[in-house]
N, C-alpha and C positions, 0 to 999 in steps of 0.2 A: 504493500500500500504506500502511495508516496504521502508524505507528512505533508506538502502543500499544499492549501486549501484555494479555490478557484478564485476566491474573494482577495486573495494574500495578493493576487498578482492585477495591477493598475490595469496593463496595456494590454488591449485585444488581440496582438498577437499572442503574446506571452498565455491568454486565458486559451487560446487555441491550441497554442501547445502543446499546453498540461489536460485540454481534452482528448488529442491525439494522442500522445503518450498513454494516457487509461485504456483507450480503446488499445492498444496495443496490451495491457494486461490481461484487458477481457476477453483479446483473442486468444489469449495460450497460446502462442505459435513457439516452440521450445526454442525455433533457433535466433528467432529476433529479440525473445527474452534472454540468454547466451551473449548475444552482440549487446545488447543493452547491459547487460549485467557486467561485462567485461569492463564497459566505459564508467560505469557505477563504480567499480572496484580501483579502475585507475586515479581518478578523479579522488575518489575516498584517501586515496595514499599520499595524493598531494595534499590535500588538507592535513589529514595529520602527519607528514613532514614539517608544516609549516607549525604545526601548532607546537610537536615537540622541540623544536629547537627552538621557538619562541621561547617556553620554561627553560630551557640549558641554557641559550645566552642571560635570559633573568638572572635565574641561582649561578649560575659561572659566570659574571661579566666581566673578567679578564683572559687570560691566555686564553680558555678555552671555548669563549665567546668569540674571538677573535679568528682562531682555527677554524670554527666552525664558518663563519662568511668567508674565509679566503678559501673555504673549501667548493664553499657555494660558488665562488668567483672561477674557480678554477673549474668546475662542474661546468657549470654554464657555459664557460668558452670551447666547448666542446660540442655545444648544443648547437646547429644549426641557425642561421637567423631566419625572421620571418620571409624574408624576400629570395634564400635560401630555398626554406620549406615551400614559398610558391611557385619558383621555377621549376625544383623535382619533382613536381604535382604529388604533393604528398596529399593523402586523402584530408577531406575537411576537416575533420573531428580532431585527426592525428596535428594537424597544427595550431588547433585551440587550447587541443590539450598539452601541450609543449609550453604554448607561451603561458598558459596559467602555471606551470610546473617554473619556467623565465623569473615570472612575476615574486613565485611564493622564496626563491631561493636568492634574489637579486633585489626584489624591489621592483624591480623593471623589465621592460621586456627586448630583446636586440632588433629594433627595428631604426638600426640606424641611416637608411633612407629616407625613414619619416613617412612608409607607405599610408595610406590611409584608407583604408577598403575595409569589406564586409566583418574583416577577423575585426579589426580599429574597435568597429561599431559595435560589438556585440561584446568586446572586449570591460565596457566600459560595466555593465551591468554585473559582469559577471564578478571582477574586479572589486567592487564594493560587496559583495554578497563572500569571496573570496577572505578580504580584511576581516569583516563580523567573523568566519567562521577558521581562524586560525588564530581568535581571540579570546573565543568560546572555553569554558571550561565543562560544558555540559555536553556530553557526548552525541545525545540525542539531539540537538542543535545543530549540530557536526553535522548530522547526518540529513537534518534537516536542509541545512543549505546545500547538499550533494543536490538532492531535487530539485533546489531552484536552481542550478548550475545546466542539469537535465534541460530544466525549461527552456533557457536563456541559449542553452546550445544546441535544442531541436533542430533548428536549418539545417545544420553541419551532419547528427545521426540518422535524421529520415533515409537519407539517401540512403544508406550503407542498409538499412532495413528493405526499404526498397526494392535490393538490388537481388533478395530471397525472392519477393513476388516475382520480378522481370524474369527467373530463372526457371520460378515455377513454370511461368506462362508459356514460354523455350518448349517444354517438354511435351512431347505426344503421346508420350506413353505414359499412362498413368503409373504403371508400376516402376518406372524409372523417376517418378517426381520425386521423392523422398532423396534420394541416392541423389541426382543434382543441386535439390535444395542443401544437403546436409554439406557437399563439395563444397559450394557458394559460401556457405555460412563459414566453411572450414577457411577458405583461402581471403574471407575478411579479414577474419580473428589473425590470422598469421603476418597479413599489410599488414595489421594494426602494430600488433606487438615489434614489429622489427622498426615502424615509424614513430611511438610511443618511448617518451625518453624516462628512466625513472633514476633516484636517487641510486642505487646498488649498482642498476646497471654502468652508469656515468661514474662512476668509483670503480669497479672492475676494468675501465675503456682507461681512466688515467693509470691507474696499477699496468697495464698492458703496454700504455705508451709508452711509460719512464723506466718499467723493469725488465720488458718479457719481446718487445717487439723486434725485430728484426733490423739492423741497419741501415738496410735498402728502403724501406719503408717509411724512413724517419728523413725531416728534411736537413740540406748540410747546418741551418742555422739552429735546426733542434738538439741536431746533436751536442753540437756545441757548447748550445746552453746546459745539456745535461752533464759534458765535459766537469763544465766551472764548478758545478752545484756539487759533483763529483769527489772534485779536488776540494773545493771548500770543508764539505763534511768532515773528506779525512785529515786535514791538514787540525780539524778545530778537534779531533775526537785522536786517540792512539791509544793502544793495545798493550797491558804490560801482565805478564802470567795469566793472560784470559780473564782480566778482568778491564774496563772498560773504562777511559778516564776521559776526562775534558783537559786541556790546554789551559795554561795561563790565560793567552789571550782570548781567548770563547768566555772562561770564568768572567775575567775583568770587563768582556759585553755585554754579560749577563749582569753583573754586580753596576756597572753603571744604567743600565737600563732599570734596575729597579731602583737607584736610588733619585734616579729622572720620576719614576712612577712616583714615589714618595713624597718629593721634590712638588711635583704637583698636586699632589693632594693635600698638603699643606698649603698650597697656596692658594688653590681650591676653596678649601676652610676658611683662609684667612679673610678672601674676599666675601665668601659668605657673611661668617662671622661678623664683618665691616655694613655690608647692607642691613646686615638683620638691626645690628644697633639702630642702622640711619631707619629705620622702619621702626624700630621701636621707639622712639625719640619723636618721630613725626606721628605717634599715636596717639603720645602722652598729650603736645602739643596743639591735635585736633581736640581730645578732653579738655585742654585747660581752655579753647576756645569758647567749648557749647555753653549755651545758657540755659538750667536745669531749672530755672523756674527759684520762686523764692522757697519754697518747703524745702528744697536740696540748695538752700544758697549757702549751707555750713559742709557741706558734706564734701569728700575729698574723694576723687575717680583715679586709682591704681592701675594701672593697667599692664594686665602680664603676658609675657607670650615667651614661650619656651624657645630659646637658642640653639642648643644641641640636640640631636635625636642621637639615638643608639638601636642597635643590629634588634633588641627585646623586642622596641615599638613598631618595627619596620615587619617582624613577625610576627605579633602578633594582630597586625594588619590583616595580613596573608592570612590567616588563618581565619576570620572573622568575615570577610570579605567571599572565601568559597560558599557562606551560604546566604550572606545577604544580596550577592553582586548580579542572582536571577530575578530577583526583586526589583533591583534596576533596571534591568533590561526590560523586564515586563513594564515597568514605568515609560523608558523610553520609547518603545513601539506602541505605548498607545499616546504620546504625547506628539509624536514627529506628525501622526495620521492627523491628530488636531492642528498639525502648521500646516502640514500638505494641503490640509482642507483651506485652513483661511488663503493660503498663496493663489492655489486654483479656482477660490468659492465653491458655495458648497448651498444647499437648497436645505429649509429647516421647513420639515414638515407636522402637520398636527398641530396648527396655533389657531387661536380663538379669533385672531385676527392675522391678514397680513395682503399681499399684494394678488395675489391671485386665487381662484377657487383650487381645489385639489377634487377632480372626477371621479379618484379613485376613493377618498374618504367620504363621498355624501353618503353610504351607508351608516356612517356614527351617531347615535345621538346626544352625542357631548357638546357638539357644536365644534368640534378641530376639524374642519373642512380647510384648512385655508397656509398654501405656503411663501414663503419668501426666499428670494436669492438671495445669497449675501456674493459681493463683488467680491473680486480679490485683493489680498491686501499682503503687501510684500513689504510691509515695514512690523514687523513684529516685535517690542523693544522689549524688555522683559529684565533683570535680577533676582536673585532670593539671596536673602538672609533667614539663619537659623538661628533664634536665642533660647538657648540654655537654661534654666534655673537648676542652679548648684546646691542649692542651700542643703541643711542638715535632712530637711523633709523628702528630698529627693537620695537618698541612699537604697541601700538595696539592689532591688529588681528595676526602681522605674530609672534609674542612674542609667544602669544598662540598657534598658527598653530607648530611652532618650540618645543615648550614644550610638546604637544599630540606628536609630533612626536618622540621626547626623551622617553618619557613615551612607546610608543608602542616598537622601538627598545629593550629599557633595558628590557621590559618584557620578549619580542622573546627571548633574549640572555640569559635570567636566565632561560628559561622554557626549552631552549635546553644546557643548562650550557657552552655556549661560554663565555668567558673571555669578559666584558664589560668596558671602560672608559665613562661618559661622563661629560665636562669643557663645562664652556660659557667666555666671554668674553670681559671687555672693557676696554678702558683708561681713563686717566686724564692727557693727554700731554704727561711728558715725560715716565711717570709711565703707565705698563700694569698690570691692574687685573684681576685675573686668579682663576674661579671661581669653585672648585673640587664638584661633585654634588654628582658622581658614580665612585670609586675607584675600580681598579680590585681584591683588597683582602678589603672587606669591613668590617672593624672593629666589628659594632655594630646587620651588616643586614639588618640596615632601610634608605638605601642610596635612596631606589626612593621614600620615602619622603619627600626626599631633594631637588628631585626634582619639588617641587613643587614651592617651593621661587627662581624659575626663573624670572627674571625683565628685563627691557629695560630701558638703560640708558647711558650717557656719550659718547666719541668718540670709536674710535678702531685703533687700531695699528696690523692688521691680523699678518704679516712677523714674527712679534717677537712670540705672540701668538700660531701661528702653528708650528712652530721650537720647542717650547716648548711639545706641545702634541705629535708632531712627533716622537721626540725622547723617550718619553715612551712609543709608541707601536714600534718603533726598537728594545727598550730595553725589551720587553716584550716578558718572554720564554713561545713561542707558545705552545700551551695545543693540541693534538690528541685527537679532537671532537669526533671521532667517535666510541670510549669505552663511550664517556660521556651520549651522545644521547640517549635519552629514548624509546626506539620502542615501541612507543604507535599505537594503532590500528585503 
C-alpha cells in the first residue's frame, strides 16, 4: 500500500500518478510489480545513505566526518555527469536515480553545463521531498517519502513498465506470452542494475582503480598521481621488527594540525564568549530602558543568560528531542498548508454570510449557505515569543511539561524560520529574574541547548516580567515568513 494519500499531492499530474501507480497494484502483474519494487529498493538505499551518514558526521564531526565527504567526493567523481548519462541514453529512471544518489552524497548534482530539461524539472520536487527524508528520524517517514519520490518520478518508470505490455502484445502465441514477458522484465532489471550507481558499488570501482586495475587501463597522469601518493605513504610510514611506525615528520603534521585545530577552537570560544557579553550587556540595557509602569517603578530586572554550554546539555537535547521532534513536524505540515492556502487563496465555506451562494449547501438548515474567496496574500509577517513562569509553583511535572513545550515550539519556528524569543521567569521580592534561553538573532546557534537548564524556583512578579518581553516583540521588525518557508513536500 503506498503511504501517500491522493489529497497529500497539490498538482494534477502528480494526483494522476499516484492513480496510475494503484492501478498498477490492482493489476498484480508480478513483473511490473518486480521492476517497480527494484526502483522502490534502490531509491530506499539512497535515502538511508543519506540519513546514516547525516548521524556519523553529527556524532563524528571531525576526522571522521570529514573522511566520510571526501569519500563522497571521491565517489561521485566516478559517477557519470548528467549530460554524460544523456548522451549514452541511459534509461530514464537510471539517471534520476543517479542524480538523487549526486544530490544525497554531494549536495549537488554534476550538471556542469547547466542542462536544463525534463530531469532539471522534476528534479526540483523531488529534491525537497529528498532533504525532509534524510532528516527524518522516523523510519516510517522514510519510507513514506520513497512514495512521493514514486510519484514525482512516474514519467521516467511508466515506460520501463510499458515496455512488458508492448512485448506482451509482440507475441502470437499465447503460450509463449509469459516466456517473452518474463525475458522483457529480465533484461530491464539487468539495464537497470549495470546503469544504477550505489554506495558499495562506487567503493569496490575506487578499490579497483587504485589497487587491483591493470596498467594499461589507467591513464599516464593517473598513474602518476598514484606514483606520488605511493611514495608519500611510504616515505611518512617505515617498518621496524613488523611493527608499524610513523616518521618524525608525519608525527610533527599531525601534532601541528591538531594544535591548529585547538588553536581555533579557542579562538572560536573567545569570539563567542566576546558576542555573548556584547549581547548580554545590550539586554541589560534594553531592561534599564523599559518603563514598567509605577507599581514596578522600585523593582530591579536581572537578567540572565547562560555563557557556556557543555557536551551534558547538548545530550540531553538529543535525547528529549527523538520524541518530541514528531510533534513538530506534525505542527509544521499543518501550519505550511495554512501559508500555502493564504499565498494561493483559498475559499471558506459554510458562513452565515458572505459573497456568494454555495448550491451545494442549500440542503442545510443552519442557514451556512454562503462562501467567500479570500485573495492571496504573500506578505505573511509573523514572530513568537514563549514566557516561562519559573517560580516555586511550577516545579515538578509542569516545569517539564513547560520545557517539552518550549522545546517543541522553538523547533517548529527554526524548521519554518519564524523569528523565535523564548524567557522564563522569577523573583526574589523586590528583584525580577529574567531568564534569556532563545534570542531572536542567536549568537552562537546553540540557544535550545539552553534550553534545557530550565528550573523551578523562587516567587514571581508576572506584571513586571511580561512588560518586559512585550516590549521586545513590539520592538521586533517582523520578518515576511513567507519567502522564508521551505515548500517541503
Amino acid at each position: 500500500m503506498l503511504c501517500a494519500s491522493r489529497d497529500f499531492f497539490r498538482s494534477k499530474d502528480h494526483k494522476n500518478n499516484l492513480a496510475e501507480i494503484t492501478a498498477i497494484f490492482d493489476e498484480k502483474n508480478p513483473l511490473k510489480l518486480k521492476i517497480l519494487s527494484k526502483i522502490a529498493v534502490y531509491l530506499s538505499n539512497v535515502v538511508e545513505d543519506g540519513y546514516i551518514e547525516r548521524l556519523m558526521k553529527a556524532k563524528f564531526p571531525g576526522s571522521i566526518s570529514i573522511g566520510i565527504q571526501l569519500n563522497n567526493i571521491k565517489q561521485v567523481e566516478i559517477m557519470p555527469s548528467l549530460k554524460d548519462m544523456v548522451d549514452n541514453e541511459y534509461q530514464l529512471m537510471s539517471i534520476i536515480a543517479n542524480l538523487l544518489l549526486q544530490y544525497v552524497k554531494i549536495g549537488r548534482i554534476e550538471n556542469d553545463d547547466e542542462l536544463e530539461n525534463e530531469y532539471t524539472e522534476i528534479l526540483t520536487d523531488c529534491l525537497q521531498t529528498l532533504d525532509f527524508a534524510i532528516d527524518e528520524t522516523n523510519p516510517k517517514e522514510r519510507f513514506s517519502a520513497i512514495n512521493h519520490l514514486l510519484v514525482y518520478c512516474w514519467s521516467f518508470i511508466k515506460p520501463l513498465l510499458d515496455e512488458i505490455d508492448e512485448d506482451k502484445n509482440t507475441s502470437d502465441d499465447n503460450s509463449c506470452e509469459n516466456s517473452f514477458s518474463e525475458n522483457k522484465a529480465d533484461e530491464i532489471m539487468s539495464e537497470l542494475e549495470n546503469e544504477l550507481f550505489s554506495s558499495s558499488e562506487m567503493s569496490k570501482n575506487m578499490h579497483t582503480i587504485g589497487l587491483e586495475a591493470e596498467e594499461s587501463e589507467i591513464s599516464d597522469d593517473e598513474q602518476e598521481r598514484m606514483k606520488r601518493e605511493q611514495t608519500e605513504i611510504e616515505n611518512m610510514i617505515s617498518s621496524d621488527d613488523g611493527m608499524v611506525t610513523f616518521d618524525n615528520e608525519y608525527i610533527s603534521r599531525i601534532v601541528d594540525n591538531e594544535l591548529e585545530n585547538i588553536l581555533n577552537g579557542f579562538a572560536e570560544k573567545k569570539v563567542f564568549s566576546a558576542l555573548e557579553d556584547e549581547l548580554s550587556n545590550s539586554l541589560i540595557n534594553e531592561a534599564k530602558q523599559i518603563d514598567y509602569g509605577n507599581i514596578h517603578k522600585n523593582a530591579h530586572v536581572n537578567i540572565h543568560r547562560q555563557k557556556y554550554l557543555n557536551d551534558n546539555e547538548v545530550e540531553l537535547y538529543n535525547k528529549a528531542m527523538l520524541e518530541l521532534r514528531p510533534v513538530s513536524k506534525m505542527l509544521q505540515k499543518s501550519v505550511l498548508n495554512v501559508i500555502k492556502q493564504r499565498q494561493h487563496g483559498f475559499t471558506e465555506r459554510g458562513l452565515y454570510m458572505g459573497n456568494r451562494l454555495d448550491h451545494t449547501a442549500f440542503y442545510r438548515n443552519d442557514g451556512k449557505i454562503f462562501t467567500k474567496r479570500n485573495r492571496p496574500n504573500y506578505e505573511i509577517e509573523l514572530a513568537v515569543g514563549v514566557f516561562v513562569d519559573m517560580s516555586g509553583s511550577m516545579s515538578g511535572e509542569r516545569i517539564r511539561m513547560a520545557q517539552a513545550m518550549a522545546l517543541i515550539v522553538h523547533d517548529f519556528c527554526q524548521s519554518l524560520h519564524i523569528p523565535v524569543i523564548v524567557y522564563g521567569h522569577d523573583s526574589s521580592g523586590r528583584d525580577v529574574d529574567l531568564y534569556s534561553f532563545v534570542e531572536f538573532d542567536s549568537v552562537d546557534g546553540s540557544d535550545k541547548y539552553r534550553l534545557m537548564n530550565m528550573r523551578a524556583g523562587g516567587c514571581n512578579r508576572d506584571g513586571c516580567a511580561v512588560r518586559y518581553v512585550a516590549e521586545k516583540m513590539v520592538n521586533r521588525q517582523q520578518m515576511n515568513i513567507a519567502e522564508q518557508v521551505p515548500n517541503r513536500t
